[in-house]
C-alpha positions as CSV (number, residue, x, y, z in Angstrom):
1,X,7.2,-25.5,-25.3
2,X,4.9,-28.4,-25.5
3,X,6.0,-32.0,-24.9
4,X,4.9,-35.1,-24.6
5,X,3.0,-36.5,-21.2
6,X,3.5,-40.2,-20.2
7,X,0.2,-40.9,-20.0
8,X,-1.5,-39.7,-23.3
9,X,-0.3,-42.9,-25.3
10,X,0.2,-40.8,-28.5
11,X,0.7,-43.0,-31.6
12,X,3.4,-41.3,-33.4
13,X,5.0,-40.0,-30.0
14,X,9.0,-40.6,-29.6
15,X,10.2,-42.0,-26.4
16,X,8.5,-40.6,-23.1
17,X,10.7,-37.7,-22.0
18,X,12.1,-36.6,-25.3
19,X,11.4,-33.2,-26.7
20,X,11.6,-34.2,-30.5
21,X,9.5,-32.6,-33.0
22,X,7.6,-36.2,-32.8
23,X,6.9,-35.5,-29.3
24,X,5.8,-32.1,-29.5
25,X,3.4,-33.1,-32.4
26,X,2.2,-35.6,-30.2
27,X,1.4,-33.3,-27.1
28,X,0.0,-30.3,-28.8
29,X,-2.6,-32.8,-31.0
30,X,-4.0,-34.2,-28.1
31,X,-4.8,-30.8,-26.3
32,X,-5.9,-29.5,-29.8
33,X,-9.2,-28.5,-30.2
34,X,-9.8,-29.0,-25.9
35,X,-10.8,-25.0,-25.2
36,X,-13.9,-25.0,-27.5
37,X,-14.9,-28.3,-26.0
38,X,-14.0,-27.1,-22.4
39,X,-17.2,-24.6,-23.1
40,X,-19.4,-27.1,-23.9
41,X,-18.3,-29.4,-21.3
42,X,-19.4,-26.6,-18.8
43,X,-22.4,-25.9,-20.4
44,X,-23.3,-29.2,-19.7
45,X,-21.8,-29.4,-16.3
46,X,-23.6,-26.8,-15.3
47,X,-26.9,-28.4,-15.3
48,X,-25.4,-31.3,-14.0
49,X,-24.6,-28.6,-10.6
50,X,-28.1,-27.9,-10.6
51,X,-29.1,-31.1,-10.5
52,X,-26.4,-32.5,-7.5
53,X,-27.6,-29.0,-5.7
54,X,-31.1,-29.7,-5.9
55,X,-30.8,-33.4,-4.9
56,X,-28.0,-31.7,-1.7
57,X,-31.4,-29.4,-0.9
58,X,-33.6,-32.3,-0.6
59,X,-31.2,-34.5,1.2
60,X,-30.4,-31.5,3.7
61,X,-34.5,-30.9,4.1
62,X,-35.1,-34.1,4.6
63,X,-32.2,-34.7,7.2
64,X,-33.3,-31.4,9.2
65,X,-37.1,-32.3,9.1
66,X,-35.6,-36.0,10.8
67,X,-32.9,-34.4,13.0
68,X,-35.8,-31.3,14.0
69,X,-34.0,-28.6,12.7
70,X,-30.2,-29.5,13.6
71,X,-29.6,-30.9,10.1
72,X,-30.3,-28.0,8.0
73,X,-26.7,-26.4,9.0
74,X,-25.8,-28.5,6.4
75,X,-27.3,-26.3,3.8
76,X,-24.1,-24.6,4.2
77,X,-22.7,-26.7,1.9
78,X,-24.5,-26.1,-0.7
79,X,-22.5,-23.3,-2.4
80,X,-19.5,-25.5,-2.4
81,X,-21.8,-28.0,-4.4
82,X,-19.5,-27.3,-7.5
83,X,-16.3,-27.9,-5.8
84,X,-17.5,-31.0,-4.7
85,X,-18.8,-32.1,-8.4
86,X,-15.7,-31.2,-9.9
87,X,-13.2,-33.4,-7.3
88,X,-16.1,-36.6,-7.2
89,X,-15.8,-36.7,-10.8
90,X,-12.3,-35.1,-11.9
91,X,-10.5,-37.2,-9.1
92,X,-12.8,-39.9,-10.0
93,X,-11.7,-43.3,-12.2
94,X,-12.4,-41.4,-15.3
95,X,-11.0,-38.5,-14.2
96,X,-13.3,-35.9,-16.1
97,X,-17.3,-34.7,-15.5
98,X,-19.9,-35.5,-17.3
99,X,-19.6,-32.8,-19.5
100,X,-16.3,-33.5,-20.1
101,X,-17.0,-36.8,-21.0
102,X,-19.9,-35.7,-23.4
103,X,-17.0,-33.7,-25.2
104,X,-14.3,-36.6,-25.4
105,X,-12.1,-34.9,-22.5
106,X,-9.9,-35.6,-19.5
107,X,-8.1,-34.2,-17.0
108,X,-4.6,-35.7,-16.2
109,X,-1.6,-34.5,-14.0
110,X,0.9,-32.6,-16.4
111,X,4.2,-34.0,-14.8
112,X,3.4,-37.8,-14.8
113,X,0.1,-37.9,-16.9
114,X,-1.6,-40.1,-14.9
115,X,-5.0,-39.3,-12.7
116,X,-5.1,-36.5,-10.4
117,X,-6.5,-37.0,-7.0
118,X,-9.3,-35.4,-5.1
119,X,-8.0,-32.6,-3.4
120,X,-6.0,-31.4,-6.7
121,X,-9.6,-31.4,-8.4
122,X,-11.2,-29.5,-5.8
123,X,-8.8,-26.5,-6.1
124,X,-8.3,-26.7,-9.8
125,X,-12.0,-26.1,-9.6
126,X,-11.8,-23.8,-6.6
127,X,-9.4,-21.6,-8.9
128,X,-11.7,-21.8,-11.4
129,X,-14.4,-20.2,-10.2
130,X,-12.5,-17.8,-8.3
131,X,-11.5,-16.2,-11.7
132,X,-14.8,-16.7,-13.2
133,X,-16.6,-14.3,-10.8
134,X,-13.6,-11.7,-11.5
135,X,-13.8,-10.7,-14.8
136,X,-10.1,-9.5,-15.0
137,X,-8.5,-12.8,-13.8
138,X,-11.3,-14.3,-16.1
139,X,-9.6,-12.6,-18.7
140,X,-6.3,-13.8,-17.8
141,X,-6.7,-17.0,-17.6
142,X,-8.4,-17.3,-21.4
143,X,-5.9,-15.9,-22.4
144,X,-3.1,-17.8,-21.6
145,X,-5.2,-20.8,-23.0
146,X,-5.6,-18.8,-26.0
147,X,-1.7,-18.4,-26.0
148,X,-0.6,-21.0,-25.2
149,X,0.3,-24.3,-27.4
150,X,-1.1,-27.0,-24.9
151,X,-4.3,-25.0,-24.4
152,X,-3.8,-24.7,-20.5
153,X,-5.8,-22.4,-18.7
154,X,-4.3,-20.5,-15.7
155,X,-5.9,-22.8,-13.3
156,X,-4.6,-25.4,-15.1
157,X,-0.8,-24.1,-15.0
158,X,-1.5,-23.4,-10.9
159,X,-2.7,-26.8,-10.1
160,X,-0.2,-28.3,-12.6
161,X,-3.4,-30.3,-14.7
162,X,-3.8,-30.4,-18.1
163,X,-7.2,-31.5,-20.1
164,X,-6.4,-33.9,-23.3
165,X,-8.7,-35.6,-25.3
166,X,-9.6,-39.2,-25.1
167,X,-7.9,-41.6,-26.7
């Protein structure tokens, strides 16, 4: 089921489209190991969040104190201040978090295997924390990760994304 990407560069990888044994290889060993360090990555994420929300709070206190009062509507925004993490650094130039980073990962598009863009990272995060805060979809998404070969989360499969390791 798995095959190779275009962009993961995988050394002994047949030709780019090919579903050889080589290729398959080649796919499943770079998303190998990617759901243990996917935990970690959002351990570490997550006090990234904290950090971008507290510096968001600030900013928004400081813009309503100068505006008298008529910026603090902006503290609205502040619950979306993961989605917005997630698509500044996932649809960012090196298309993963911090966390991610930390843990050798990266996010690329599953058709073409280049970089996703902004908008694809916001609701692959969206997703994401949609079935986090319902245990039962929770649940369904690990467990396609668990059962499948390339270690895609349902998230992943919906916003057609895929996390590799780094070269």
């Amino acid at each position: 089921m798995a095959h190779e990407l275009p962009g993961y560069n995988a050394p002994n990888a047949s030709a780019p489209g090919s579903f050889g044994s080589d290729a398959m290889i080649a796919a499943v060993n770079q998303t190998e190991g990617t759901l243990s360090r996917r935990f970690f990555a959002y351990m570490v994420d997550l006090v990234m969040i904290l950090l971008f929300s507290a510096l968001l709070c600030l900013a928004n206190a400081v813009i309503g104190l100068l505006t008298f009062g008529l910026g603090w509507s902006l503290f609205a925004i502040v619950p979306a201040s993961a989605i917005i993490y997630n698509a500044m650094t996932v649809g960012g130039p090196r298309q993963s978090t911090i966390g991610m980073r930390m843990m050798g990962l990266r996010v690329v598009d599953a058709t073409t295997g280049g970089p996703v863009g902004m908008l694809t990272a916001a609701v692959h995060a969206l997703l994401f924390y949609v079935a986090a805060g319902t245990f039962v979809l929770w649940l369904l998404d690990l467990f396609l990760g668990v059962a499948r070969s390339d270690r895609r989360l349902g998230h992943d499969l919906l916003t057609g994304v895929v996390l590799v390791r780094r070269p």
